[in-house]
C-alpha positions as CSV (number, residue, x, y, z in Angstrom):
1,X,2.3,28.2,-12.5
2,X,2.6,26.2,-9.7
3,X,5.1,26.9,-6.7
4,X,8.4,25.3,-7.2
5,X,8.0,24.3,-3.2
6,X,4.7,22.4,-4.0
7,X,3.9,19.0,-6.0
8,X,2.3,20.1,-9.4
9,X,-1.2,19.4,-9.6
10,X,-2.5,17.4,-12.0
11,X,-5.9,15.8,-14.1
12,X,-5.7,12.4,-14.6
13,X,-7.7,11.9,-17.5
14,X,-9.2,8.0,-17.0
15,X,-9.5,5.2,-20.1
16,X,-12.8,4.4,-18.7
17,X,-16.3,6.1,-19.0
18,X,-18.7,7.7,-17.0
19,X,-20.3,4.1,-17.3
20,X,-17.6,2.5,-16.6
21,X,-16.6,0.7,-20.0
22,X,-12.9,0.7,-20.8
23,X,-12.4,3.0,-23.3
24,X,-11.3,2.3,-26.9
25,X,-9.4,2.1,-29.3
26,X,-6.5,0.8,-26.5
27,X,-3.6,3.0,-27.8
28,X,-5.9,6.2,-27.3
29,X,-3.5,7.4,-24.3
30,X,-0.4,7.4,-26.7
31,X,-2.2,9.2,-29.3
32,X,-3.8,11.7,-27.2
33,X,-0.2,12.3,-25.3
34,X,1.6,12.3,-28.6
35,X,-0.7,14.9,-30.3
36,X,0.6,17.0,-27.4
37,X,4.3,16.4,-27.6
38,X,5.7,19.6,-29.1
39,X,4.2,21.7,-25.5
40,X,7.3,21.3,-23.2
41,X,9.8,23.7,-22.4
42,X,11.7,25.1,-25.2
43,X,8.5,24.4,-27.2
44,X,9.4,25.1,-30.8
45,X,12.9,25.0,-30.5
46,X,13.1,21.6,-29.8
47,X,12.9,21.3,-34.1
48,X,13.1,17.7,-35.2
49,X,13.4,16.5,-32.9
50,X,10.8,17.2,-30.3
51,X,8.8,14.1,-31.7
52,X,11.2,12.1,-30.0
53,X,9.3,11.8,-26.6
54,X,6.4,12.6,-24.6
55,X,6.0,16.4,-23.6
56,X,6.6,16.6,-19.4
57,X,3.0,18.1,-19.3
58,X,0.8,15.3,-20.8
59,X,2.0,12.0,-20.5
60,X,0.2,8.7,-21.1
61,X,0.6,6.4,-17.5
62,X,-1.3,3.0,-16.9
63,X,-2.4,3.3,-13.0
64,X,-3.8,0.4,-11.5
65,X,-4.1,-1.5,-14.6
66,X,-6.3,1.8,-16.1
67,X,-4.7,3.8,-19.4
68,X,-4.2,7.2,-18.3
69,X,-3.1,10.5,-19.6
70,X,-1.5,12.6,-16.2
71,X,-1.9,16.3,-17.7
72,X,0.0,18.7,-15.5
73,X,-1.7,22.5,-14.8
74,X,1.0,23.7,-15.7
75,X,-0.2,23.3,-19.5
76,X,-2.8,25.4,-19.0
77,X,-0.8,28.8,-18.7
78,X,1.9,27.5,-21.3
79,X,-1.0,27.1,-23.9
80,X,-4.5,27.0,-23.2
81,X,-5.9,25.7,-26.2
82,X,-3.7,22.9,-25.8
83,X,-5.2,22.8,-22.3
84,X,-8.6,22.8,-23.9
85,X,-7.6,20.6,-26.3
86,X,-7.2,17.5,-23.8
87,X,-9.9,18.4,-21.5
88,X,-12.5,18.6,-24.6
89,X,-11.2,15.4,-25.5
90,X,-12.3,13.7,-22.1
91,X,-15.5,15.4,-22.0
92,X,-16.7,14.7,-25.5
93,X,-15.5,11.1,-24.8
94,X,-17.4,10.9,-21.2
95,X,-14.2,10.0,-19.3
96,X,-13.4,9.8,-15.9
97,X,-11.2,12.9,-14.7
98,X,-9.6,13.1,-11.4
99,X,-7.5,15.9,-9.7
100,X,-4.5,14.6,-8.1
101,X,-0.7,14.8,-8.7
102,X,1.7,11.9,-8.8
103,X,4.2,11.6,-6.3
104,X,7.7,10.0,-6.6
105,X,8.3,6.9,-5.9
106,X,9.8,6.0,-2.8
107,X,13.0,3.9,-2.8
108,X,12.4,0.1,-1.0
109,X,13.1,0.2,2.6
110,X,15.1,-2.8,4.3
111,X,13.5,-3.8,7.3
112,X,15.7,-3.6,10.3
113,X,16.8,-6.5,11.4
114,X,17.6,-7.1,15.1
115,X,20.9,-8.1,16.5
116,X,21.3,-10.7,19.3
């Protein structure tokens, strides 16, 4: 598992193909991520009512304008068929795959203004 002092890596699993067409049908992010929703902590003992949301280790992002499922490593050690679940998905479906991690978004700065 990743160190709790450095960003969790990540595979950004891409809605468009090794050719480059977008990929179809457009909710295909959603469904991918929601197949994976019962792998996040607690796992099982979520019950009912861990359909509710999105597990924290495969969630469906749009990233410059591109549908994307951000899959954390982390998944892998939790459950690796899962793991192998999403990354058989993007090969069988020829998608683009990057290695990367998200980073937080920094608040808006106010320029400085200058007094005088």
């Amino acid at each position: 598992m990743p160190s709790p002092h450095s960003p969790s890596r990540e595979v950004f699993i891409q809605g468009v193909t090794l050719d480059g067409r977008t990929f179809r049908p457009s909710d295909w992010a959603e469904r991918l991520a929601g197949a994976m929703s019962s792998f996040r902590p607690g796992g099982a003992q979520m019950g009912r009512a861990a359909h509710i949301g999105y597990s924290p280790y495969c969630v469906p992002n749009l990233i410059h304008g591109v549908r994307c499922v951000v899959v954390n490593e982390a998944l892998r050690e939790l459950e690796p068929m899962a793991w192998d679940f999403v990354m058989n998905f993007a090969r069988d479906n020829q998608l683009q795959v990057a290695d990367a991690c998200l980073l937080p978004e920094l608040p808006a700065t106010v320029p400085a203004t200058q007094s005088g």
